[in-house]
VEXBA-829298 format. One record per residue (C-alpha): x, y negated, z. Coordinates in Angstrom, 2 decimals, decimal comma, padded with zeros to 5 digits. Each point is the difference from the previous one (the first is absolute). Layout:
REM residues N
@px->X; py->Y; pz->Z $
...
REM end
This chain:
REM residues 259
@px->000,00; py->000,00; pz->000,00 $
@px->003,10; py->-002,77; pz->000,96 $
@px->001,28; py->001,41; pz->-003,07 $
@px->-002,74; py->-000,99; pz->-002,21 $
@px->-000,37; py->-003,32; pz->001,80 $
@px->003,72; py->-001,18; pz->-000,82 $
@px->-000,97; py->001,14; pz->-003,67 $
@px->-002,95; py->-002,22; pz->-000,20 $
@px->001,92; py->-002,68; pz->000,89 $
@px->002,72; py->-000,11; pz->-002,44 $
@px->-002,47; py->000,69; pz->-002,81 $
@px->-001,46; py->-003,42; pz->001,20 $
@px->003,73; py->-001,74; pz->000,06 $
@px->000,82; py->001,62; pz->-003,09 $
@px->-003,24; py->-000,71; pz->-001,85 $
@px->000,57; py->-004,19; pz->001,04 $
@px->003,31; py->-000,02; pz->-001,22 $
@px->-000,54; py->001,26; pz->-003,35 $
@px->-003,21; py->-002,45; pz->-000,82 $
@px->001,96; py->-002,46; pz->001,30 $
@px->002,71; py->000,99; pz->-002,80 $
@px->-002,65; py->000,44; pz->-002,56 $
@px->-001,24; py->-003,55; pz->000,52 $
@px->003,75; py->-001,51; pz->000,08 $
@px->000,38; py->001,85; pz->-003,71 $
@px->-002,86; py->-001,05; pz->-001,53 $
@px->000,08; py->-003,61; pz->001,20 $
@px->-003,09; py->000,61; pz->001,76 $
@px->-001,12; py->-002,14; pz->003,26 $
@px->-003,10; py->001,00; pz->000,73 $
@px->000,29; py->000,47; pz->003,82 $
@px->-003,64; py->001,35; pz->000,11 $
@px->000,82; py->002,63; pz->-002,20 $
@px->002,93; py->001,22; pz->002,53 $
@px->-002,28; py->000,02; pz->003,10 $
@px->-002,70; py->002,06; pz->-001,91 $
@px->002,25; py->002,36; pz->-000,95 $
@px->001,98; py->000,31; pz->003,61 $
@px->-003,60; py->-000,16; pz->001,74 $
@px->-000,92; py->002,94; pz->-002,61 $
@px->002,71; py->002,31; pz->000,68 $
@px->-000,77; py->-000,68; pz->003,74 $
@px->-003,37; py->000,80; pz->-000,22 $
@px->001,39; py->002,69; pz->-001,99 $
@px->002,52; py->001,14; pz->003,21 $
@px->-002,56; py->-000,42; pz->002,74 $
@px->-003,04; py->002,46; pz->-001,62 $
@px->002,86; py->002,71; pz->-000,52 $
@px->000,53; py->-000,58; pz->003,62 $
@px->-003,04; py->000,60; pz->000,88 $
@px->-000,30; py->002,93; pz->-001,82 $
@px->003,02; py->001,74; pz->001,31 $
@px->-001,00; py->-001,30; pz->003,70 $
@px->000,25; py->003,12; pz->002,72 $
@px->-003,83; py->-000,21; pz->001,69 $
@px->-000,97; py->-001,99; pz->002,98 $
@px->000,77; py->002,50; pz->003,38 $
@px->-003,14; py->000,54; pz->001,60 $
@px->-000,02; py->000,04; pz->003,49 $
@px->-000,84; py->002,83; pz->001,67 $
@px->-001,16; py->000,72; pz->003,96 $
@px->003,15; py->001,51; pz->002,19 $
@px->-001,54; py->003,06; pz->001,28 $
@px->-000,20; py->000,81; pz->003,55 $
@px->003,29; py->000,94; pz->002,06 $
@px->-000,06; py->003,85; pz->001,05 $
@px->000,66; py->-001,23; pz->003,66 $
@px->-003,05; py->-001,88; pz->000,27 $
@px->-002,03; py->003,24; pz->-001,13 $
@px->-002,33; py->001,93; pz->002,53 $
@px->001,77; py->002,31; pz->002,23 $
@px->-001,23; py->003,66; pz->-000,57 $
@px->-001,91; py->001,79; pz->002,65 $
@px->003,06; py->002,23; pz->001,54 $
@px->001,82; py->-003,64; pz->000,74 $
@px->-003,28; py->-001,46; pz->001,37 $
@px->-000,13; py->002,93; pz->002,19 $
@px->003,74; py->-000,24; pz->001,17 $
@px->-000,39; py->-003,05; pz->000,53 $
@px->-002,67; py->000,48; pz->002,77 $
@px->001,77; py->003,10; pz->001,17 $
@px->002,90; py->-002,71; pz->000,74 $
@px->-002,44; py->-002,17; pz->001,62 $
@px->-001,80; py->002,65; pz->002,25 $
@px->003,90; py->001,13; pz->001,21 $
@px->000,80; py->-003,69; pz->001,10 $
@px->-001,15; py->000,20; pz->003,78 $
@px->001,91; py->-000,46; pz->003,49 $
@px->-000,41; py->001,56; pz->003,59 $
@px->-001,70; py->-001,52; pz->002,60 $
@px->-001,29; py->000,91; pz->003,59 $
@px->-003,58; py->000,15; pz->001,07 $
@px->-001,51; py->000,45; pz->003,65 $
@px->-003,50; py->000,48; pz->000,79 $
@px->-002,02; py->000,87; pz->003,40 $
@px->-001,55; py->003,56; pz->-000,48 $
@px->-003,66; py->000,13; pz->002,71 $
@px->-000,30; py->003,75; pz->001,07 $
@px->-003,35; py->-001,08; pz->001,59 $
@px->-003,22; py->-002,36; pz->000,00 $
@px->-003,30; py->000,05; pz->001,75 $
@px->-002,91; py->-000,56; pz->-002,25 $
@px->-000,41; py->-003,78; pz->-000,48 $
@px->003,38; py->-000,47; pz->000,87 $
@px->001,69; py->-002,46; pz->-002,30 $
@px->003,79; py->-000,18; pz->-000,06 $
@px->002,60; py->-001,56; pz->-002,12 $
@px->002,61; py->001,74; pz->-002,23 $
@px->002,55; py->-001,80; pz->-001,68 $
@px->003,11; py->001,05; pz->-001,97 $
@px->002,98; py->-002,08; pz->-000,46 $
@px->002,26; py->000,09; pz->-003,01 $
@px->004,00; py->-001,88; pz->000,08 $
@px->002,73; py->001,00; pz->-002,33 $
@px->002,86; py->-000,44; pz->001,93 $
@px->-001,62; py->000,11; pz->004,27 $
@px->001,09; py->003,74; pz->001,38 $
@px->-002,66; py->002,35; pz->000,30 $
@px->000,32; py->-000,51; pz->004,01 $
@px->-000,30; py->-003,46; pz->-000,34 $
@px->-002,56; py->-000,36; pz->-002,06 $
@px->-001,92; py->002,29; pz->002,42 $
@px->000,33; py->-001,73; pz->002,81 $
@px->-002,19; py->-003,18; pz->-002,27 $
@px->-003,05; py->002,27; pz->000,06 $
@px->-002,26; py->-001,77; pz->002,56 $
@px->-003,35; py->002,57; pz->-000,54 $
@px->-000,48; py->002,79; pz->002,55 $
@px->001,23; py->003,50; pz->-001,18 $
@px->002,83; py->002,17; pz->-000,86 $
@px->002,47; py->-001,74; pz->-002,47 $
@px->000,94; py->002,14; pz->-003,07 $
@px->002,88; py->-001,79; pz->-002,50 $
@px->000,76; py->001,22; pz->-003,15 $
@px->002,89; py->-000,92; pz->-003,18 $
@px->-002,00; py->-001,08; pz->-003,31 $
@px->000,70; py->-001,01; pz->-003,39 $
@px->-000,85; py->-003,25; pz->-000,30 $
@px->-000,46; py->-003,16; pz->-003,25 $
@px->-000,28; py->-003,53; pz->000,67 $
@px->-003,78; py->000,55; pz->000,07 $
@px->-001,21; py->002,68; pz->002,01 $
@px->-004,19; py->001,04; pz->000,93 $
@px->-001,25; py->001,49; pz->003,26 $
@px->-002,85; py->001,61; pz->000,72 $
@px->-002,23; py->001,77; pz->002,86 $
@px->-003,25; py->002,20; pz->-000,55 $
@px->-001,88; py->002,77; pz->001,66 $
@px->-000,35; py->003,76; pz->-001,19 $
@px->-003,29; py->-000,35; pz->000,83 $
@px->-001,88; py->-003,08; pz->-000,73 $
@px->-002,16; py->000,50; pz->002,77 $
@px->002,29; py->000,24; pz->002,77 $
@px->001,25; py->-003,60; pz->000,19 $
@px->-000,33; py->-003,36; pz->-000,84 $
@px->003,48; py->-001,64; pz->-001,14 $
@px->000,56; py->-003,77; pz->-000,51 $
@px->003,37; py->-001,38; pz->-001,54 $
@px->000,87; py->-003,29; pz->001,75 $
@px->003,37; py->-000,91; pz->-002,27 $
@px->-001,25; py->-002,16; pz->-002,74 $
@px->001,13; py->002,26; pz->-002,60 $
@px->000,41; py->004,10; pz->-000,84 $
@px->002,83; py->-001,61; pz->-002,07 $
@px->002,95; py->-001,84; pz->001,17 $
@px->003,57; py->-001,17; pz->-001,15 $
@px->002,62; py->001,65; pz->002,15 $
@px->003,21; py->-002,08; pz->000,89 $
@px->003,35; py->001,23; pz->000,60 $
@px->000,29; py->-000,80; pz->004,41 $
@px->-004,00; py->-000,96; pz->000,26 $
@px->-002,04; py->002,68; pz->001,66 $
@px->-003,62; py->000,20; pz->-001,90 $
@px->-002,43; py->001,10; pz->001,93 $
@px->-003,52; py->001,92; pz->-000,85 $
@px->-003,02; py->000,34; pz->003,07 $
@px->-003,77; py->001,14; pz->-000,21 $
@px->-002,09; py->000,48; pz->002,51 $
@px->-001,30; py->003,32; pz->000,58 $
@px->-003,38; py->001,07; pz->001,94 $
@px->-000,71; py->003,80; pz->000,14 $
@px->-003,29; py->001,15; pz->-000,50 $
@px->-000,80; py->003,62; pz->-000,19 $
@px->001,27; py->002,67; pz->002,59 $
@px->003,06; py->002,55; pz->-000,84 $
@px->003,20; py->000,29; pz->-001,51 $
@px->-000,45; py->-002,71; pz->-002,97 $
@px->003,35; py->-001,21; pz->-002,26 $
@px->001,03; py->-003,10; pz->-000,65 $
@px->001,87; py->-000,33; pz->-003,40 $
@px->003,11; py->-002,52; pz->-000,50 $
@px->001,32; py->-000,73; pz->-003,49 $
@px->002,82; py->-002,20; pz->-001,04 $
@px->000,24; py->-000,90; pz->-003,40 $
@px->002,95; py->-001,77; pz->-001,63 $
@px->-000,69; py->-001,64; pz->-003,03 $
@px->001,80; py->-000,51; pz->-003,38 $
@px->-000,84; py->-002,42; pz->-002,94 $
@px->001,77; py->001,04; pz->-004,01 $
@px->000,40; py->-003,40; pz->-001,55 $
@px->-003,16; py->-002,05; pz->-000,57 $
@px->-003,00; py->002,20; pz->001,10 $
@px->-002,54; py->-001,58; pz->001,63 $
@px->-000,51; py->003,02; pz->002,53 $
@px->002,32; py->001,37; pz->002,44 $
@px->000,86; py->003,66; pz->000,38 $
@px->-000,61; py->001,72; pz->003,11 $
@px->003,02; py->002,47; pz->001,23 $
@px->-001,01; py->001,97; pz->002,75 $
@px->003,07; py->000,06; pz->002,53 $
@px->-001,45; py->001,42; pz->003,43 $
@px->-002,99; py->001,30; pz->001,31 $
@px->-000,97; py->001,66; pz->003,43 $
@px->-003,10; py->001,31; pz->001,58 $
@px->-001,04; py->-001,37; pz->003,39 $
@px->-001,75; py->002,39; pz->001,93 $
@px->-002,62; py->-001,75; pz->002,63 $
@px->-002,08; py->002,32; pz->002,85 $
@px->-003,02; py->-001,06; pz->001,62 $
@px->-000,56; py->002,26; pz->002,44 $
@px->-003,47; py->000,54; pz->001,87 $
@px->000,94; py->-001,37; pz->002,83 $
@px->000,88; py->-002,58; pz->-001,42 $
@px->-003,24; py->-000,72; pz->-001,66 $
@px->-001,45; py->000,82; pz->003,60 $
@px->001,88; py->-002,71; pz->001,04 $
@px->-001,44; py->-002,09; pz->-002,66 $
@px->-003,35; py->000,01; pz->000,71 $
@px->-002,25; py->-002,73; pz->002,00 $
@px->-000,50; py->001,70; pz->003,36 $
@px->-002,08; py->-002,87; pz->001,26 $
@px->-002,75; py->001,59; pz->-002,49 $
@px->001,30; py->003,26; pz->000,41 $
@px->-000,16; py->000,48; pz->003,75 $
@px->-003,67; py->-000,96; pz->000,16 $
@px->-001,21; py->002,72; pz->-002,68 $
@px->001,36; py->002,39; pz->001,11 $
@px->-001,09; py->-000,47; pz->003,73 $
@px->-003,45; py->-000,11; pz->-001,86 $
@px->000,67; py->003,04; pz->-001,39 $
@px->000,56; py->001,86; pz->002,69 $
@px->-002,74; py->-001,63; pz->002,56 $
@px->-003,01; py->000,54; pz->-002,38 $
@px->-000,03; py->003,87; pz->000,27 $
@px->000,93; py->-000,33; pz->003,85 $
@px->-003,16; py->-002,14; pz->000,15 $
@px->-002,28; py->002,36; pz->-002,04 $
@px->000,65; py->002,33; pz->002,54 $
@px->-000,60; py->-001,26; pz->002,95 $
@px->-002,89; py->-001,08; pz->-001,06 $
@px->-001,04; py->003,07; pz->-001,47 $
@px->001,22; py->002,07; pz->003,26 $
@px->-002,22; py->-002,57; pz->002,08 $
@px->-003,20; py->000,41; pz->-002,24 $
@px->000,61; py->003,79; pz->001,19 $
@px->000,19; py->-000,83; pz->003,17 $
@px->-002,92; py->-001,95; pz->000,29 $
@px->-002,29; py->003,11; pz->-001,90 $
@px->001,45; py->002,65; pz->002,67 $
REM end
């Protein structure tokens, strides 16, 4: 293509020199003749320029890098696997109640620090009962909770503001409900730590379980004996037994009387 350019051009140089000649020989002056002939062999130049001329490039979209591409479903799931492995350990300490009396409400609370000693930690637990510690995996996010076996058998009420709580690395977090006992037996309290994991940007957390124990409660029948209203109590049953022991005497008297 520069080759053909450079040619153009001294066809155009060469072509002015030799009208100019011409005109010199024949005596001619006619400067209007000269330019229509140089402007010819231009015009001349230019079209086979434009003939020869490579196409415009047309511009064409850059596709996609291969890094920004979807990862495939094995990497997705490593990735999670990687996320689900990332955990520390932590001690816990709760209060454990052996027993209750039906109506009886008492507290249990359980106490989580990352770097307290399991002894130490203990010794926070202000609820009445046997202390039980344990070592847990734990996140920076971590869910407690309490329930009953059987619905029936007591009423529980969290009083910490949330089942869900950031942990810190000295701060002790602390769970509590209050717990009332309502039906007689052996009944089981059930306490489940959760620690909880988020992959990337999804909107919902991913609950780990990381410890769970069962608590086991008796109400004995003395101690629902020991429950009861005797001021009501007392009364019916000196009713009970004073009835019959009237309906005989008077019965044994009406005898009496006939003999």
């Amino acid at each position: 293509m520069k080759n053909s350019k450079h040619l153009l051009v001294s066809m155009l140089i060469l072509s002015a020199i030799l009208l100019g000649a011409c005109n010199l020989a024949t005596g001619e002056s006619d400067e209007n003749a000269a330019a229509t002939a140089i402007a010819g062999t231009a015009a001349a130049i230019f079209t086979h320029a434009a003939e020869t001329a490579a196409p415009p490039a047309l511009l064409t979209p850059t596709p996609a890098s291969t890094e920004e591409s979807v990862l495939s479903v094995e990497e997705q799931l490593n990735q999670i696997d990687q996320a689900l492995n990332q955990f520390l350990l932590g001690n816990i300490a709760y209060n454990v109640p052996e027993r209750m009396r039906v109506d009886e409400i008492i507290t249990l609370e359980l106490l989580l620090n990352p770097s307290a000693p399991q002894e130490e930690l203990s010794e926070q637990i202000s609820a009445k009962g046997e202390v039980e510690s344990a070592i847990i995996e734990i996140t920076p996010r971590m869910k407690v909770e309490l329930r009953a076996e059987d619905a029936e058998a007591f009423e529980i009420q969290a009083i910490h503001d949330n089942a869900e709580q950031l942990i810190g690395s000295t701060h002790t977090t602390r769970w509590a409900w209050l717990v009332k006992a309502k039906k007689e037996g052996t009944q089981n309290l059930i306490l489940t730590v959760y620690r909880l994991i988020k992959y990337e940007e999804v909107k919902d957390w991913r609950e780990v379980k990381s410890y769970q124990t069962d608590i086991a409660v008796e109400i004995t029948l003395g101690q629902r004996i020991k429950s009861l209203d005797w001021k009501w109590v007392i009364p019916t049953i000196i009713t009970a037994i004073l009835i019959p022991a009237l309906w005989r005497w008077t019965d044994n008297k009406k005898r009496a009387g006939i003999s």
